[in-house]
MMTF fields as JSON, N, C-alpha, C and O atoms, coordinates in Angstrom:
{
  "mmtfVersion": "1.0.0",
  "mmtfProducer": "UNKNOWN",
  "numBonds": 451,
  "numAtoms": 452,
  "numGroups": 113,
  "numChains": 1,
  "numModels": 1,
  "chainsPerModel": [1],
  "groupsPerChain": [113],
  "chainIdList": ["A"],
  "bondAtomList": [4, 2, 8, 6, 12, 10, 16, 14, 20, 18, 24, 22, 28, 26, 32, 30, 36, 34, 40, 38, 44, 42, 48, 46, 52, 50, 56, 54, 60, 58, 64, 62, 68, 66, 72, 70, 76, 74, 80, 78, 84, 82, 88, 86, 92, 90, 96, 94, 100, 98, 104, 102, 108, 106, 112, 110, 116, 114, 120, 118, 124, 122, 128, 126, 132, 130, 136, 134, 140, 138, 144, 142, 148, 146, 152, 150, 156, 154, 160, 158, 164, 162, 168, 166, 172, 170, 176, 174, 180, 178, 184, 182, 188, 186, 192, 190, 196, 194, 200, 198, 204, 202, 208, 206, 212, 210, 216, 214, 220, 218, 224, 222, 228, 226, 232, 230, 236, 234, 240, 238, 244, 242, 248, 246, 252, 250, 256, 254, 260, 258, 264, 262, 268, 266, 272, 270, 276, 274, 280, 278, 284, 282, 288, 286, 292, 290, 296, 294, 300, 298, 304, 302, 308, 306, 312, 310, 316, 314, 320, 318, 324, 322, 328, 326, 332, 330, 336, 334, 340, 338, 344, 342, 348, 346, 352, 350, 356, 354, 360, 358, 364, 362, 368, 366, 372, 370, 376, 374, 380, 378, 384, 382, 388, 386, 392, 390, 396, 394, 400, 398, 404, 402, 408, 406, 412, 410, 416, 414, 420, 418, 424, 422, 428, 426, 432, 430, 436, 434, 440, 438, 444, 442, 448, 446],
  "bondOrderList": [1, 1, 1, 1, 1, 1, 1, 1, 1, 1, 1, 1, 1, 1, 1, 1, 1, 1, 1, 1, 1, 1, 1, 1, 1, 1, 1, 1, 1, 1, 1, 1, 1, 1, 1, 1, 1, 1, 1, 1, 1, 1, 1, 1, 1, 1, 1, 1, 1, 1, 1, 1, 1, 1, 1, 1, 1, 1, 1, 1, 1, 1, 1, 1, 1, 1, 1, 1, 1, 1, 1, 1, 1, 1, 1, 1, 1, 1, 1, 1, 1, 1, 1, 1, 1, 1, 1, 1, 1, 1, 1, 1, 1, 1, 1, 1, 1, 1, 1, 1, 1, 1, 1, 1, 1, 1, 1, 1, 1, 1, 1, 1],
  "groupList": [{"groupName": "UNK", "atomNameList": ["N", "CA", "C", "O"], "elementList": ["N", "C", "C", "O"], "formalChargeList": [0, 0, 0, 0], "bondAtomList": [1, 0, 2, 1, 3, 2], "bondOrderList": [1, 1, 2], "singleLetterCode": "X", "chemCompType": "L-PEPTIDE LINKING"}],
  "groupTypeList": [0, 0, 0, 0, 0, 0, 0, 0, 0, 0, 0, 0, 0, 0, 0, 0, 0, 0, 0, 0, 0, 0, 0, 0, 0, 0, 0, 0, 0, 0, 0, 0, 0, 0, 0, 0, 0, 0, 0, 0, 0, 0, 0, 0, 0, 0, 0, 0, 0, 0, 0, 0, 0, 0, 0, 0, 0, 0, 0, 0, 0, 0, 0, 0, 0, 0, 0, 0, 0, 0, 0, 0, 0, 0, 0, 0, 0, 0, 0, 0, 0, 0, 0, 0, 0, 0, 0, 0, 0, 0, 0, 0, 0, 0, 0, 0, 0, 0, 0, 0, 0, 0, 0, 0, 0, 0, 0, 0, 0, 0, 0, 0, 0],
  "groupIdList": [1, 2, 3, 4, 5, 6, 7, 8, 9, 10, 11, 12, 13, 14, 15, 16, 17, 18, 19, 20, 21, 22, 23, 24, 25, 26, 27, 28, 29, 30, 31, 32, 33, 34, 35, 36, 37, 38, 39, 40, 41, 42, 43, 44, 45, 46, 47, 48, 49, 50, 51, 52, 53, 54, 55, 56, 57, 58, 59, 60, 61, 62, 63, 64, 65, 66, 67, 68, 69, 70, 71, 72, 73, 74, 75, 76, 77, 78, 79, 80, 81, 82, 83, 84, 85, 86, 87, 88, 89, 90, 91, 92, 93, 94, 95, 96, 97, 98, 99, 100, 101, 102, 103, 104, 105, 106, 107, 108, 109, 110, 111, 112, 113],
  "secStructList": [7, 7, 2, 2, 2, 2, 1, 7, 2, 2, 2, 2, 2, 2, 2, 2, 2, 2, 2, 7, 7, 7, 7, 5, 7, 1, 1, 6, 6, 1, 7, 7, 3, 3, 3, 3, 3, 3, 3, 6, 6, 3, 3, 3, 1, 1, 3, 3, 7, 7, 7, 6, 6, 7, 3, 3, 3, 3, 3, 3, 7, 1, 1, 1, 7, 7, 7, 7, 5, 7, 6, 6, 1, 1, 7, 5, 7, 7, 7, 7, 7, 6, 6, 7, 3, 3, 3, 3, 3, 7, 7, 1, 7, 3, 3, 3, 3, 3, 3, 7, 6, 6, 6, 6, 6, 7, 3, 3, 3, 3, 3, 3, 7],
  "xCoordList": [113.918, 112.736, 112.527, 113.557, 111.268, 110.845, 110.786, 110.84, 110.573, 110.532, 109.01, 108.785, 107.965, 106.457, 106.519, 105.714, 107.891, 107.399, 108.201, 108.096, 109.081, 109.967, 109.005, 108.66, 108.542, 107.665, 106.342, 105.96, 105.339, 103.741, 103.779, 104.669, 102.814, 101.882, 101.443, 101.09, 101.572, 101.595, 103.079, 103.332, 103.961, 105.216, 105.337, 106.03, 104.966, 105.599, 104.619, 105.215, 103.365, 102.245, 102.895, 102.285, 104.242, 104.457, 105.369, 105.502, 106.035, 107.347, 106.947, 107.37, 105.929, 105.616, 105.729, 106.565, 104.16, 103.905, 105.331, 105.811, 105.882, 107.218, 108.633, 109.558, 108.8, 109.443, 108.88, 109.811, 108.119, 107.795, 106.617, 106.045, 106.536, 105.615, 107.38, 108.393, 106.882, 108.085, 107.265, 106.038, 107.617, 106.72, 107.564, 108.729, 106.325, 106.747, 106.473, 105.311, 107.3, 107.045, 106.754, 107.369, 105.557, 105.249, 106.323, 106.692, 106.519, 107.804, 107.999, 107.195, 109.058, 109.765, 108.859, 109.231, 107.689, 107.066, 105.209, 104.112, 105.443, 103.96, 104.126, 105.162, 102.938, 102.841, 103.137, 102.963, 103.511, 103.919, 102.95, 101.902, 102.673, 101.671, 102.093, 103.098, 101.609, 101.692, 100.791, 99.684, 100.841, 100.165, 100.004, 100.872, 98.847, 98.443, 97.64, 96.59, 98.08, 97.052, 96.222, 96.558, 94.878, 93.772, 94.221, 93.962, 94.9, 95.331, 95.032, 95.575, 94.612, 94.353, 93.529, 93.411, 92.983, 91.875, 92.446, 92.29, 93.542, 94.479, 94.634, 94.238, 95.466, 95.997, 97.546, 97.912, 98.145, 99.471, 100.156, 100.129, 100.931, 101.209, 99.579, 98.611, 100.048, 99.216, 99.212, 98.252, 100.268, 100.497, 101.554, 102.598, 101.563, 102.105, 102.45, 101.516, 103.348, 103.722, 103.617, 103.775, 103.304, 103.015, 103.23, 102.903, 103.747, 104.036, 102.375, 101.517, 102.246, 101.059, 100.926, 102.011, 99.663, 100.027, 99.717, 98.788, 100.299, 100.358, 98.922, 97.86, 99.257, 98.11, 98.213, 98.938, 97.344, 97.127, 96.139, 95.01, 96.874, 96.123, 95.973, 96.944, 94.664, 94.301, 94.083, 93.937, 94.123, 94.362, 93.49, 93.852, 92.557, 92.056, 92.671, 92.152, 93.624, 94.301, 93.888, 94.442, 92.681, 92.135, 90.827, 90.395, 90.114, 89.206, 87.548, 86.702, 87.252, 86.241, 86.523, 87.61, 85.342, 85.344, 85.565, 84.856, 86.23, 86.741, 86.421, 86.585, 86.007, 86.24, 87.455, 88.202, 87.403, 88.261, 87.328, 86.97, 87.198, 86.12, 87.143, 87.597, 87.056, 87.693, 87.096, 86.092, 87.644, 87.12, 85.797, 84.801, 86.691, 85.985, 85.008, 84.22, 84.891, 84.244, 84.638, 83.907, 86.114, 86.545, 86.601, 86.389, 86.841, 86.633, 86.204, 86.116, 85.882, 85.09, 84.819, 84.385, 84.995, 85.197, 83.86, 83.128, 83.619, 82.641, 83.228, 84.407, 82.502, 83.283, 84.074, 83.651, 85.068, 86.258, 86.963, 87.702, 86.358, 86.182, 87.703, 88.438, 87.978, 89.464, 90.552, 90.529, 91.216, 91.926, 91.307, 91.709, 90.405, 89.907, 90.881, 91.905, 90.915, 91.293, 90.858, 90.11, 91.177, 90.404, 91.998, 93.068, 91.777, 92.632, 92.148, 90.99, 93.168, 92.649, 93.825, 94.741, 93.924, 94.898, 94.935, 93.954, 95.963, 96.107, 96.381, 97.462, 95.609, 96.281, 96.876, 98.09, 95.826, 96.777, 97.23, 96.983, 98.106, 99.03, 97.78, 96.734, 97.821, 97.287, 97.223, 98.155, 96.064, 96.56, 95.022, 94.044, 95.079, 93.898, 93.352, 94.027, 92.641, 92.594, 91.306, 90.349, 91.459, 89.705, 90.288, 91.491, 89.423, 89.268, 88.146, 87.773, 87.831, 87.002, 85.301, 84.858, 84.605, 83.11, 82.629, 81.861, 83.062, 82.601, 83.26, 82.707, 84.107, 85.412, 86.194, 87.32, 85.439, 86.041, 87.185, 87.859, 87.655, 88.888, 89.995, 90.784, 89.999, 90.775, 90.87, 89.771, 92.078, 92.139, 93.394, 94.406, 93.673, 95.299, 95.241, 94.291, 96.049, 96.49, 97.694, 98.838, 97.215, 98.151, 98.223, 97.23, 99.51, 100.479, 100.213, 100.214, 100.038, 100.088, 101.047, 100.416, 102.409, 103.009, 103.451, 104.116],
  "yCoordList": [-31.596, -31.439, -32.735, -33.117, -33.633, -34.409, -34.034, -32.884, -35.685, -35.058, -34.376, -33.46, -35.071, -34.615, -32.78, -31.908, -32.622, -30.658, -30.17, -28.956, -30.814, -30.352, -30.099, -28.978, -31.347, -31.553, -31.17, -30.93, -30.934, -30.908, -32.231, -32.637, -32.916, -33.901, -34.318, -35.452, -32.945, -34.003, -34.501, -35.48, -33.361, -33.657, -35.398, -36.177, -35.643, -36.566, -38.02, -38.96, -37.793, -38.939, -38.848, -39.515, -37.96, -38.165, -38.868, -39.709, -38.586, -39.103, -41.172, -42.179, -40.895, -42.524, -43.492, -44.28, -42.829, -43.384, -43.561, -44.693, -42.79, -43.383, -43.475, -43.436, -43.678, -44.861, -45.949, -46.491, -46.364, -47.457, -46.519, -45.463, -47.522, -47.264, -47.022, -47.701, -45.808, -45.039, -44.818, -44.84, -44.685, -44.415, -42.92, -42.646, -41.985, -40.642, -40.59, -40.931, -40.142, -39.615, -38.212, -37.169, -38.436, -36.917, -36.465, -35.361, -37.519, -36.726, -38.529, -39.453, -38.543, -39.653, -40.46, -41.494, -39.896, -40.426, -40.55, -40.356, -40.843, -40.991, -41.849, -41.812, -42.755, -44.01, -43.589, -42.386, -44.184, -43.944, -43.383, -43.482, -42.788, -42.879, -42.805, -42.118, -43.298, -43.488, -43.279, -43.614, -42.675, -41.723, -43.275, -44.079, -43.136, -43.826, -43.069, -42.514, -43.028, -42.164, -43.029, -44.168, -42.496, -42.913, -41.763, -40.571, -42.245, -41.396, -42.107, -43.075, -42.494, -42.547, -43.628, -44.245, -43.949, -45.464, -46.229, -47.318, -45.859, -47.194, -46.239, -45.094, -47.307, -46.659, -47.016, -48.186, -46.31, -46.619, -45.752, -44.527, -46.518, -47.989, -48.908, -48.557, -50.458, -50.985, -52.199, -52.734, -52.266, -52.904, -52.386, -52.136, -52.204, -51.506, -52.365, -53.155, -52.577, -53.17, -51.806, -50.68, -52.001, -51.083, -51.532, -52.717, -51.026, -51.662, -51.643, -50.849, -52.245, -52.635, -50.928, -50.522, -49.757, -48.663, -47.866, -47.062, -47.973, -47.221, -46.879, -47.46, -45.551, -44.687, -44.33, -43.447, -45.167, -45.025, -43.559, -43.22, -43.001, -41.838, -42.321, -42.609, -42.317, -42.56, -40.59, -39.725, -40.513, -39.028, -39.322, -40.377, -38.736, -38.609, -37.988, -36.88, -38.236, -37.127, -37.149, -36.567, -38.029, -38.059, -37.106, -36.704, -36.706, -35.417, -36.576, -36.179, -37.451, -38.67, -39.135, -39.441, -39.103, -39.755, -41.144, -41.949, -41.67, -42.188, -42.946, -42.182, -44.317, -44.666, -45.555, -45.817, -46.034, -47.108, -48.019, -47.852, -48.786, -49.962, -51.696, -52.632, -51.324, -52.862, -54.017, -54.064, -55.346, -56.471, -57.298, -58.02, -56.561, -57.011, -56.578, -57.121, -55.445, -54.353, -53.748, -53.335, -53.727, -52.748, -51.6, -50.914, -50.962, -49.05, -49.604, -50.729, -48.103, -47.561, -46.109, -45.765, -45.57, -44.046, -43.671, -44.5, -42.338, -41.769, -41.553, -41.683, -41.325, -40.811, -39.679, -38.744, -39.739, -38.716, -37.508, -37.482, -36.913, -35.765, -35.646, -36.162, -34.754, -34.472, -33.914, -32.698, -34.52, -33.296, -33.817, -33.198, -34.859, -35.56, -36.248, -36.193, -37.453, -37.404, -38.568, -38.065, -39.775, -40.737, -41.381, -41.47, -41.741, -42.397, -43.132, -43.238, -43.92, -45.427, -46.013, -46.449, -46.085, -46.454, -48.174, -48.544, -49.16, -50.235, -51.008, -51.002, -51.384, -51.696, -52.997, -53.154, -54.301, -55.588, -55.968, -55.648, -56.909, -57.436, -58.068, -58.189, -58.358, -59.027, -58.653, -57.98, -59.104, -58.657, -58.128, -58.692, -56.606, -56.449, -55.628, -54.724, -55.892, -55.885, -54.815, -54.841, -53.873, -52.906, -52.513, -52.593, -52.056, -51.531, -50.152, -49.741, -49.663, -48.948, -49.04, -49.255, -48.849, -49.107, -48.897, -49.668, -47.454, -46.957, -47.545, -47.634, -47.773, -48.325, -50.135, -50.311, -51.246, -51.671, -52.254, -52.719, -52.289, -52.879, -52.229, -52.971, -51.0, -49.893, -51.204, -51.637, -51.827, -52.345, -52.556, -52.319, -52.751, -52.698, -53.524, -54.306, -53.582, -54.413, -53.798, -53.499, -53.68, -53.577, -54.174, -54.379, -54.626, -55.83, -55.078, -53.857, -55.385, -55.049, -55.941, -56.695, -55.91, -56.778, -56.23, -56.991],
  "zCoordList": [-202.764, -203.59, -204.38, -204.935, -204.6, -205.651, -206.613, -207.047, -207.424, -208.874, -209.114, -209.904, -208.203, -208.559, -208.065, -208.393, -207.101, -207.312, -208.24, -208.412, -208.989, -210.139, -211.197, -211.57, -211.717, -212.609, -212.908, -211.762, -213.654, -213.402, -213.904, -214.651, -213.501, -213.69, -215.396, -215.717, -216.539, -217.187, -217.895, -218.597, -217.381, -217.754, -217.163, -217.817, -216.524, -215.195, -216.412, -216.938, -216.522, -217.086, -218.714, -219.55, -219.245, -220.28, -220.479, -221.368, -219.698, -219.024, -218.825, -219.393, -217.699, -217.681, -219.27, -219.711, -219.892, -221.347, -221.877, -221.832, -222.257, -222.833, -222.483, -223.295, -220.43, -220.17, -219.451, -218.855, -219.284, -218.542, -217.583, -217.856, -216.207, -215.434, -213.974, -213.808, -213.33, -212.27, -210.859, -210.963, -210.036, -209.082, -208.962, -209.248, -208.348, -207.329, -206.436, -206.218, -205.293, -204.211, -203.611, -203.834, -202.709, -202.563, -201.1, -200.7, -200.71, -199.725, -198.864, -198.987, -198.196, -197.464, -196.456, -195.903, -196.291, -194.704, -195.65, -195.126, -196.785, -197.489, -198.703, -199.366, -199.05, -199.957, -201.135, -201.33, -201.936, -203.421, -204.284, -203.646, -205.5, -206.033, -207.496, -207.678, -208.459, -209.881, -210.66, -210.239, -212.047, -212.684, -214.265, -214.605, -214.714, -215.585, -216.658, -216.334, -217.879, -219.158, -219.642, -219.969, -219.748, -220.879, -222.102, -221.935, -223.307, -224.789, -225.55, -225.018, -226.387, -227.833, -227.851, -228.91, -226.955, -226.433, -226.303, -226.854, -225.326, -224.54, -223.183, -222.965, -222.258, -220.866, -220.853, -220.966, -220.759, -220.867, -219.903, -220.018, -218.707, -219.738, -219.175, -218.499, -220.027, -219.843, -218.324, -217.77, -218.113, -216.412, -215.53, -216.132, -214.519, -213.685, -212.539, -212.404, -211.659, -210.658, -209.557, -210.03, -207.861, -207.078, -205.995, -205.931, -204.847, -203.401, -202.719, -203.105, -202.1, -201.111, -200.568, -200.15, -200.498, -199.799, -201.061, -200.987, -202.071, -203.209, -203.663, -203.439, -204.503, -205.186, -206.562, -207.022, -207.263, -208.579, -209.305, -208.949, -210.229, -210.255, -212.02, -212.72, -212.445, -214.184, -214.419, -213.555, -215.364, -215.838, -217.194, -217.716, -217.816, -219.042, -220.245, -220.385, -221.254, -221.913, -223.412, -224.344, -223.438, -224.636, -224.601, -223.521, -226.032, -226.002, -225.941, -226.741, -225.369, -225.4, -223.845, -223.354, -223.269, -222.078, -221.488, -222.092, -220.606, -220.319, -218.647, -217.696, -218.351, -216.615, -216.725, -217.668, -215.135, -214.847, -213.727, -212.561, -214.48, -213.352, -213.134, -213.792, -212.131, -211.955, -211.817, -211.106, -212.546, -213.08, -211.611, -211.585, -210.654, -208.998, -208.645, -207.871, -209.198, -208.568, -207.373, -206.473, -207.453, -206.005, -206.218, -205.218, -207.297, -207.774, -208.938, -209.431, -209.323, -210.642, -210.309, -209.211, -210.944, -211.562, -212.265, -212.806, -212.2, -213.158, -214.832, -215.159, -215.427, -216.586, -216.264, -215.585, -216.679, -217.007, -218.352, -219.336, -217.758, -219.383, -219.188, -218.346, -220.286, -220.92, -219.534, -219.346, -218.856, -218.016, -216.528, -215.543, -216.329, -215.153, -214.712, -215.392, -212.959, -213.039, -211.722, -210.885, -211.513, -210.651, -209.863, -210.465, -208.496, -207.729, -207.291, -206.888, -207.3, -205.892, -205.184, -205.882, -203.727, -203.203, -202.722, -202.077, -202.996, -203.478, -201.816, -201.227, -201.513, -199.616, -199.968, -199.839, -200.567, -200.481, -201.947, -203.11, -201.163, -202.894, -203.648, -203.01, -204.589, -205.624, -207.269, -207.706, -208.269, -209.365, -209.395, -208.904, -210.266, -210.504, -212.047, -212.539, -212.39, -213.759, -213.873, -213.099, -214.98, -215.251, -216.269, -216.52, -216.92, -218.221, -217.673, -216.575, -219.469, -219.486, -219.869, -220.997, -218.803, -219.668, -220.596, -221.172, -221.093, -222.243, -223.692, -224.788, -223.452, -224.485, -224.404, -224.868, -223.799, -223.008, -223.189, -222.269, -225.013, -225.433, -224.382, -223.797, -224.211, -223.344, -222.11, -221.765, -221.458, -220.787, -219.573, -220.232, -218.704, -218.059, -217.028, -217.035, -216.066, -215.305, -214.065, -214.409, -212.63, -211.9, -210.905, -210.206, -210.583, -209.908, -208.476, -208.635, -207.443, -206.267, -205.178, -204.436, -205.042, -204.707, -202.481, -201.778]
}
């Protein structure tokens, strides 16, 4: 069993915020995926490192809406009410940076190596 069927999701996105950024697996033969909070008008964490393949999941856990638009324009999200909940899967290495539209100090960074 993983930790993502041990856990719920926000145990797991609480868990991230205050140790670092972890990857989960949904089972041995599928890409990683990692959980990122929009809370208190930040995303935390705020950079993340990810294998090439990987799936970023932003989660809304603040009561104020929330996107994730990237600096490229390769995703962007709708707004995200409380409990929403946006993915994007990361194919090549590079660095990529978004914030939030609505908020845009709200900002992060993930490593795609």
């Amino acid at each position: 069993m993983t930790l993502r069927q041990l856990l719920p999701p926000y145990i797991c996105a609480l868990l991230l915020a205050a140790l670092g950024p972890c990857t989960l697996h949904a089972d041995t033969a599928s890409a990683a995926s990692t959980i990122v909070m929009a809370k208190d008008f930040m995303f935390a964490p705020t950079s993340i490192n990810v294998a090439a393949g990987s799936t970023v999941t932003w989660t809304n856990r603040d009561d104020e809406p929330h996107t994730v638009v990237s600096e490229n324009g390769l995703f962007r999200s709708a707004a995200l009410d409380t409990n929403e909940s946006f993915s994007y899967r990361f194919e090549k290495a590079g660095t990529y940076r978004y914030a939030c539209s609505i908020h845009p100090r709200m900002v992060g960074t993930i490593i795609v190596q």
